[in-house]
N, C-alpha and C positions, 0 to 999 in steps of 0.2 A: 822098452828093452830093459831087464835087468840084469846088472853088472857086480859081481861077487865082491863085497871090502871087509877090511879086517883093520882091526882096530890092531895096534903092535905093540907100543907102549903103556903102563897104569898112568890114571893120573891124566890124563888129555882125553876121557870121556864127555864132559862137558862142552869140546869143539866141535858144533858141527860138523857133519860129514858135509862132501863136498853139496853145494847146490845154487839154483838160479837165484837171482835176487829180481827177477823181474819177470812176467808170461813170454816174455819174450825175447828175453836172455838166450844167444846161443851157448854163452860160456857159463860155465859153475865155478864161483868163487870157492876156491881150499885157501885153508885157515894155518896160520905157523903154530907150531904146538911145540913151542922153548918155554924153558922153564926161567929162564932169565931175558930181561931185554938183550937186544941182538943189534951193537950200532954198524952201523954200514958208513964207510969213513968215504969221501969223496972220493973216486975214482976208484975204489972197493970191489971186489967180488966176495961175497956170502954165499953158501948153499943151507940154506932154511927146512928143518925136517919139517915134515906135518903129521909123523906116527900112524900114516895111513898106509896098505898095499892095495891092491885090485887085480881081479884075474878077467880078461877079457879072453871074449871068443876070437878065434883066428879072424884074420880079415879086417879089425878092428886095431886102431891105434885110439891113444889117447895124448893130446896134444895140451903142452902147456904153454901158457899165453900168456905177456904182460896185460895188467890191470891199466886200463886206460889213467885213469885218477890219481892210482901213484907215478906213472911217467908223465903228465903233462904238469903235476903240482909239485912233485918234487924229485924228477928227472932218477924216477928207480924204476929198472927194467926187469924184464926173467930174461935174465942172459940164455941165449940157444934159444930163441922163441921163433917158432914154434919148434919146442922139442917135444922128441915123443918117450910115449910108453908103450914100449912094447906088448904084444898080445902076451908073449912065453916069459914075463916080466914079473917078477913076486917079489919085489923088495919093496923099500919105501919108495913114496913118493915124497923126493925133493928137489927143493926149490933156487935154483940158480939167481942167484938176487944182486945186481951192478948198482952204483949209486954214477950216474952220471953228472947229477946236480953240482953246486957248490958246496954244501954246507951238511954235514953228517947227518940222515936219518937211521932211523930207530925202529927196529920192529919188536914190539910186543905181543902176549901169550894171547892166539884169537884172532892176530890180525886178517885180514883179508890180502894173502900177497902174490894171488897169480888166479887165471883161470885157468878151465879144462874143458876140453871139446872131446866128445869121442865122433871120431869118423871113420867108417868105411874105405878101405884099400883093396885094391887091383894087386894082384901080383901080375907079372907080364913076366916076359922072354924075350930078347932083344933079337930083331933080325939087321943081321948085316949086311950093307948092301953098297952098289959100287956108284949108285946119286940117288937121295931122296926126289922124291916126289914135289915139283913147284907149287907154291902157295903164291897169292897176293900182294905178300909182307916180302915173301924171297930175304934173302937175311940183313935186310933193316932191323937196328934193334936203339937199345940205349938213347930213349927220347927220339926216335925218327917218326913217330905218328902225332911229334907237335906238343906243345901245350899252347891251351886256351884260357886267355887271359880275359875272356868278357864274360864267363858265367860259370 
């Protein structure tokens, strides 16, 4: 599938556009494109431009993702994860960035600070109705199918 982007700002040529960093990568790593470092003070929200837009076909969203590596090493998320982009959506795409950690990080020109999944969506039509249909589960919820503590 290919998906239309547009470079927005001079000067952030150099950052790659979004991509996989592995064969088997569902996410694509997007890169921050600031011109100065950017610190994220503990307990902080940031939003991080990356100078990129995209136009997707209907049906199509594009999800942004915390980077696993920076939330387990230094407890930074993409605040609203998974957020999307719209299909009718032509601005930039940026980057909701929390620092949940202890101690102030820093994002730099390049970094690697969120991924991007594009997925396919259902529109639907809600039907109203005066009892759903019984399942299984019937409305057990919130840890009622257990956890398993041997494997």
């Amino acid at each position: 599938m290919k998906i239309k982007i547009t470079r927005l700002y001079k000067g952030f040529e150099d950052l790659p556009l979004p991509k996989y960093a592995t064969e088997g990568s569902a996410g694509m790593d997007i890169y921050a494109a600031v011109e100065e470092p950017v610190e994220i003070a503990p307990g902080a929200v940031v939003l991080i431009p990356t100078s990129l837009a995209i136009s997707l076909e209907q049906s199509f969203e594009c999800q942004v993702r915390s980077r696993s590596g920076l939330a387990i090493k230094h407890g930074v998320f993409a605040l609203n994860s998974p957020g999307t982009i719209d299909s009718d959506y032509r601005g930039e795409i940026k980057i909701i960035l929390a620092n949940f950690g202890k101690v102030p990080f820093t994002i730099q020109r390049g970094d690697r600070i969120a991924q991007l999944i594009v997925s396919k969506y259902e529109k639907i039509d809600w039907e109203l109705v005066e009892e759903l249909p019984g399942s299984g589960r019937g409305e057990c919820g919130f840890g009622s199918t257990g956890i398993n503590h041997n494997g």
